[in-house]
N, C-alpha and C positions, 0 to 999 in steps of 0.2 A: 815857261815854267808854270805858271799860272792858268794855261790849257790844260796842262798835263796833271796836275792838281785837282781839277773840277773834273777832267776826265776819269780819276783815280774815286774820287768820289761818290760820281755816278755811278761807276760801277760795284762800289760798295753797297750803296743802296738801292741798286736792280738786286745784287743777292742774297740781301736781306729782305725783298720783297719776294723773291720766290720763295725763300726758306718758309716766310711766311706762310705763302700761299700753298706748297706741299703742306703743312700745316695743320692749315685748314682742310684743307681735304683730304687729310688723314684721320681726321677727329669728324668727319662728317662722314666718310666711310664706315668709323668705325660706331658712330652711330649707328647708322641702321642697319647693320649689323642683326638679326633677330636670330634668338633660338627659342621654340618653342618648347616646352617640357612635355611631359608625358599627362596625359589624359585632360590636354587642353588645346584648344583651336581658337586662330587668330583670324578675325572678319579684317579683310582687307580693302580700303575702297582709294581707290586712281581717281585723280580731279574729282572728289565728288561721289562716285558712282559704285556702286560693288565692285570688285574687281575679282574676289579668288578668297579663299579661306586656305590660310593654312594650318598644317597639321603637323605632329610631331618632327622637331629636326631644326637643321640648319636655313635661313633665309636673309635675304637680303634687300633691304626696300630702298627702292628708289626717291632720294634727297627730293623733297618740296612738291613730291606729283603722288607720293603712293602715302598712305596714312595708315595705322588701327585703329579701326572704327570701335572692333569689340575684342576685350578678352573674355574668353567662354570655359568653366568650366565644364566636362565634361564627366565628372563624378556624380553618382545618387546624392541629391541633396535635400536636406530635412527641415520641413518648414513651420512652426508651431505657430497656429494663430489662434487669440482671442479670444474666449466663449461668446459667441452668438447666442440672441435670444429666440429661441422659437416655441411654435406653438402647436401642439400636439390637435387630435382628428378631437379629443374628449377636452376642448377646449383648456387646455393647462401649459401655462407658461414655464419653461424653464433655460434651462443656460448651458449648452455643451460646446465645447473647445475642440478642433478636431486637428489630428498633425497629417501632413501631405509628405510623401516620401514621393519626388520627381529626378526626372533627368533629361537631359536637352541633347537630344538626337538630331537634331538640323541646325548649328550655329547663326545660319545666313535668317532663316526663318524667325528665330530666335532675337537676333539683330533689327529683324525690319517688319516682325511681324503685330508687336504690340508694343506700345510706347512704354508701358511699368507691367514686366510678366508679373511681378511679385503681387503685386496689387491688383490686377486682374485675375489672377489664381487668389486669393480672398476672397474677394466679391465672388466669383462663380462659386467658390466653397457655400459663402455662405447663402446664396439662393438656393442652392441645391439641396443644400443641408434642409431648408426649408422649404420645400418643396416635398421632398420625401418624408421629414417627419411631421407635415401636414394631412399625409392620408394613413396616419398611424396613432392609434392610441397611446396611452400613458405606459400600459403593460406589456404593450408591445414595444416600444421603444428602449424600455427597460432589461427585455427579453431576447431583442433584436439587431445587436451589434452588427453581429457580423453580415445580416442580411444589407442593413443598412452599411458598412461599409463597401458591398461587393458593386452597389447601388452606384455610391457616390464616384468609386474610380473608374468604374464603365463612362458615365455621364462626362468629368472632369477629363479621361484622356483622351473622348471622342471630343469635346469643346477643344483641350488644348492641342492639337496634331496640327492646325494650322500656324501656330507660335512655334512649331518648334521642338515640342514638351511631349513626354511621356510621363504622366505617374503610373507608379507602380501600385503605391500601394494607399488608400487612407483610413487612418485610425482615430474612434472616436476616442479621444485622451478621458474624459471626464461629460458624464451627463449630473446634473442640478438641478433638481425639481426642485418645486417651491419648498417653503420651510414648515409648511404644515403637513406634507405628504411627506418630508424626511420623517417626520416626528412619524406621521403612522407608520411607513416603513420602518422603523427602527422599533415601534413598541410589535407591528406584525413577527421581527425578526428575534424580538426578545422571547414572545409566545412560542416560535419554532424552535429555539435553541432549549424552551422548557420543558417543550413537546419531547423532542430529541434523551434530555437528558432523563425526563420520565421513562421513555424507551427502555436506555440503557439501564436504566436501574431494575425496571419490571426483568428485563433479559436476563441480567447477573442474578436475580431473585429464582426467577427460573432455573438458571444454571445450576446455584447453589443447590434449591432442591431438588433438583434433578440426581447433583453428585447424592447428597445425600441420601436417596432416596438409594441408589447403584451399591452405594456402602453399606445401605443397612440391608440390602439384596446378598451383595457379596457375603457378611457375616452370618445371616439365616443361612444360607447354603454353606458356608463353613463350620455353621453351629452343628446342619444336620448330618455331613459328612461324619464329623466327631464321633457327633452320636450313635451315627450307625458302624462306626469301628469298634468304639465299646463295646457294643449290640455283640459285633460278630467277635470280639476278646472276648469277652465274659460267655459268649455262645462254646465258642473254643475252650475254654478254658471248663466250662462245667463237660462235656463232652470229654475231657483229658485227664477230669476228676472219675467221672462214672468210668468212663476206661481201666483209668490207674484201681479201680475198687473194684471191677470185674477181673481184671489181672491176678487181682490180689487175689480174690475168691475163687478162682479156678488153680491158682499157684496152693491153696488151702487145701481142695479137691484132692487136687493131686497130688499133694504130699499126704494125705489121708489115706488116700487111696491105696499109695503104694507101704505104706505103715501097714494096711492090713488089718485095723482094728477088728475088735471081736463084738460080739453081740453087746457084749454090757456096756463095751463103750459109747457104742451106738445108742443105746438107750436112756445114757449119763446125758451125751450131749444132746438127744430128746427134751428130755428133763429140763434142762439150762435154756433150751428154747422156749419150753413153755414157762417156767417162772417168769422170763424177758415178756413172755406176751402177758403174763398174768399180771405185770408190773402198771400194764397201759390202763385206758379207759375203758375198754369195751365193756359190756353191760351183760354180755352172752359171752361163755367161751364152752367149744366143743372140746374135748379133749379123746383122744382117741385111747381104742381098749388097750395098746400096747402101753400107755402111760400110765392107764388104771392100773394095769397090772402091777407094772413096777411102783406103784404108789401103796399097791397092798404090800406088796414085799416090805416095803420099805418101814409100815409100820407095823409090820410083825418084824423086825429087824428091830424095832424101838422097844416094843413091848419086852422083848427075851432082853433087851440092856436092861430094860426097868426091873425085871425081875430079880437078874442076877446081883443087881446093885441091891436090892432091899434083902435078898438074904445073905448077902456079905455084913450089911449091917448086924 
């Protein structure tokens, strides 16, 4: 009974010992266990050694012999460092900050190529940096971005290709000149912006007289438009008068004409002309014999009234 007891026992805690031990190695399986994500790589190293890098996906590392050495991103990544002091070619001190846009194309390299990339990409920034704006003046440096950044990322992606690293691109964030050169740059920048707005004022002064000058152009040639319409109305118009008086004076004619008047009347309305001319200024008047005549008549026509009236009395 008591065999059979310790027997029953034992075998309770053999299967409580395996339970265990499936257990265990179910939870150490599912350790390492690895997925990678997307746009990252795993440096992988066996006892010690490199072993293999993996890449997007499912993996499986082997318990207490295979390790991750490195997790690597593989995204463009954006670095902002510090303003460094450098010193221009025209001996002048000032302060620029420059940002590195890189990206690590070789994990393993990347892994075992430099002890601190971040801080060796620093330092090399900032020799470089000082280096190139050491054979450059003040106004050039100030002028010179972009030459100076084409400079800097040739130089830093040919230094970093052995780590690993590609930059793409570097940008000076902030240049700092001393604070006596800000002052004259800033009272230089006040003069240009006074220069500028003198500019525009002289222009619009222009412009105005210009307009004005189109306007009082436009109204003279409106004024003399006018005036030569008048010209040719009032041309018209006395032209429609002597017409309308020749009309008249021929419609006269003609109605004379065909009336048929007799000598005396003709000689009546003789008469009636010349009184109208006798009426004016002239200083001389001819008068012709058919008028004499009738002027005799007329005051022997007077005389024989006067007569008959003084012996009626």
């Amino acid at each position: 009974m008591a065999l059979f007891l310790a027997a029953s026992i034992g075998g309770y805690i053999g299967w409580i010992a395996l339970a265990a031990l499936v257990i265990v190695v179910f939870i150490v399986v599912i350790s390492n266990i690895v997925i990678v994500q997307q746009a990252r790589a795993y440096v992988i190293e066996r006892l010690g050694a490199f072993h293999t890098v993996w890449d997007v996906g499912f993996h499986v590392k082997i318990p207490f012999i295979e390790r991750i050495a490195k997790r690597v991103s593989l995204k463009e990544q954006v670095v902002d460092f510090d303003p460094q002091p450098v010193i221009t070619e025209d001996n002048v001190t000032m302060q620029i900050d420059t940002v590195v846009y890189f990206q690590i194309t070789d994990p393993k390299l990347y892994a075992y190529g430099v002890e601190n990339p971040m801080s060796a990409i620093e330092n090399l920034t900032a020799t470089t940096l000082r280096n190139i704006i050491g054979d450059l003046e003040l106004d050039q440096t100030l002028t010179s971005r972009d030459i100076i950044n084409t400079k800097m990322r040739t130089i830093l992606d040919e230094a970093t290709d052995p780590w690993g690293i590609k930059v793409n691109r570097v940008e000076l964030k902030n240049i700092i000149p001393p604070r006596e050169i800000q002052d004259a740059m800033e009272k230089q920048m006040k003069a240009e912006r006074e220069r500028r707005e003198s500019i525009l004022q002289a222009e619009g002064q222009k412009q105005s007289q210009i307009l004005v000058a189109e306007g009082e152009k436009q109204s003279a040639i409106l004024r003399a438009d006018a005036e030569k319409q008048a010209a040719i109305l009032r041309a018209e118009g006395e032209a429609e008068a002597l017409l309308t008086v020749q009309r008249a004076t021929a419609d006269s004619i003609r109605m004379i004409n065909e009336a048929a008047p007799g000598e005396g009347m003709l000689k009546i309305k003789a008469l009636e002309a010349f009184e109208k001319a006798a009426d004016g200024r002239a200083t001389k008047i001819i008068i012709p014999s058919e008028i004499q005549g009738l002027a005799g008549l007329a005051a022997s026509m007077k005389e024989v009234f006067t007569g008959d009236e003084a012996q009626k009395k």
